[in-house]
N, C-alpha and C positions, 0 to 999 in steps of 0.2 A: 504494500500500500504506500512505504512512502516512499520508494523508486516513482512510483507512477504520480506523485503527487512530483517531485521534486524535478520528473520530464515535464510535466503541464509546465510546471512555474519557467522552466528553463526555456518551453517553446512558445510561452507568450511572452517572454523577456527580448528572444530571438525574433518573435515579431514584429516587436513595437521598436526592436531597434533598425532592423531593415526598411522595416516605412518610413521611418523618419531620415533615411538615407541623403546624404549629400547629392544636391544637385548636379549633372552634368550637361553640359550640350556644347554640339562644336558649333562655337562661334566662326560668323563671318573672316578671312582671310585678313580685312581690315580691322576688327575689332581687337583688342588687349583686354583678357579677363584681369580686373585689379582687387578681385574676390569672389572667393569661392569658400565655400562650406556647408554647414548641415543648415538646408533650408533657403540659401540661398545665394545667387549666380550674380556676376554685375559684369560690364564688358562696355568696353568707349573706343571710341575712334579717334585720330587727331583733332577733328573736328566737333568732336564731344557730341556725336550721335550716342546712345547710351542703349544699351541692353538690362534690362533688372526681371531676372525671374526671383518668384517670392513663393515660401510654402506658408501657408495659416491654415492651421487646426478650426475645424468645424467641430464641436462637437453635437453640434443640432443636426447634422448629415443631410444637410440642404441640397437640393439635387442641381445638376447644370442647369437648366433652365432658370431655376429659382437666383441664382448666382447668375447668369446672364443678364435675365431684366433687373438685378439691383443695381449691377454693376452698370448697365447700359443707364440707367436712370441718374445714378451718382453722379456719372458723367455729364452726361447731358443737365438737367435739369439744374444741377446745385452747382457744376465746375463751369457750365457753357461748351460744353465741346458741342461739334457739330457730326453727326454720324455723317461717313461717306458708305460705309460697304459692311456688308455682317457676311460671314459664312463658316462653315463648317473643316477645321484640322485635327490629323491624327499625330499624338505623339510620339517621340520613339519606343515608346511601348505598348502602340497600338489603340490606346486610349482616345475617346473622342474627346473635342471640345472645342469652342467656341471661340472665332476669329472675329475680331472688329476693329474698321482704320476711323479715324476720329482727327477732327484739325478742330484746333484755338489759335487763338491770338495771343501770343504768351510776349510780354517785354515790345506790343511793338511788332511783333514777329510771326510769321505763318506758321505754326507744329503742326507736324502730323502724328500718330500714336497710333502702334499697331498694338492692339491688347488680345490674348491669348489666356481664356479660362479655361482648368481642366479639374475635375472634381473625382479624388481617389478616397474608393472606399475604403474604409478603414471596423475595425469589430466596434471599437469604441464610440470612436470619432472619425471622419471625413479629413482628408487635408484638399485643403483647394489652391492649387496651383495656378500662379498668375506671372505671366511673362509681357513684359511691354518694350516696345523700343519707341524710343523720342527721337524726333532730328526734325530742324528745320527742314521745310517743304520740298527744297531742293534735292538736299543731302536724303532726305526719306525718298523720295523715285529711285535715286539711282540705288540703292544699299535693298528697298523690300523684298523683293527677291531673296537672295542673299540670308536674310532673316529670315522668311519664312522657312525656307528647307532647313533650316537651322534648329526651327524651332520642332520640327519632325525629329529630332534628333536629341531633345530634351527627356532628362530622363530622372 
């Protein structure tokens, strides 16, 4: 009885420590990762285009959609972005989740902001994975690409 108690504890210790795993994804050829760890990725360019993937613990286990239209609302409504495009990417774990490019006026200035929700179930709690890249308007055409296969590649 307490082998088998002693395997339970050790493979849900094993669990919660592999979900919570360090982020990985191959950045852009231009981009310099300037952090990386448990939870979270960061990556810039000369030009300070910027890469930020992010993990936050759900533990209400709110499904993509529900995390779609907050996120699309936050945005829009309370920050002023302006949606240009929504659609549908897989990560590199085969996981769905939810593409959207967004442009503000930030400084003066035209952003555009590619955001990427993806929502991992968890026994406990959910982690919701959110990756974005900022760059002015310019610097954003020519680098999307680029970031999006990248972000198929998030892990």
């Amino acid at each position: 009885m307490k082998n088998t108690l002693r395997f339970f504890a050790f493979a849900t210790v094993a669990l919660a420590v592999g979900a919570s795993g360090c982020l990985t994804m191959q950045v852009p050829e231009r981009f310099l990762v300037v952090e990386r760890g448990c939870g979270v990725l960061r990556a810039i360019t000369p030009e300070e285009s910027k890469i930020w993937a992010r993990d936050f613990d759900d533990e209400t286990k709110a499904s993509l959609a529900f995390w779609k239209d907050a996120v699309k609302a936050d945005l829009i409504k309370n920050r002023g972005y302006t949606l240009i495009a929504e659609s549908q990417i897989q990560d590199g774990g085969g996981r769905q989740g939810m593409l959207m490019t967004l442009e503000a006026t930030l400084g003066g200035r035209p952003v555009r902001e590619l955001l990427a929700v993806f929502v991992i179930d968890g026994v406990f709690s959910n982690t919701v994975r959110v990756a974005e890249y900022v760059a002015d308007k310019d610097a954003f055409e020519a680098e999307v690409e680029g970031v999006k296969k990248s972000l198929t590649t998030l892990h």
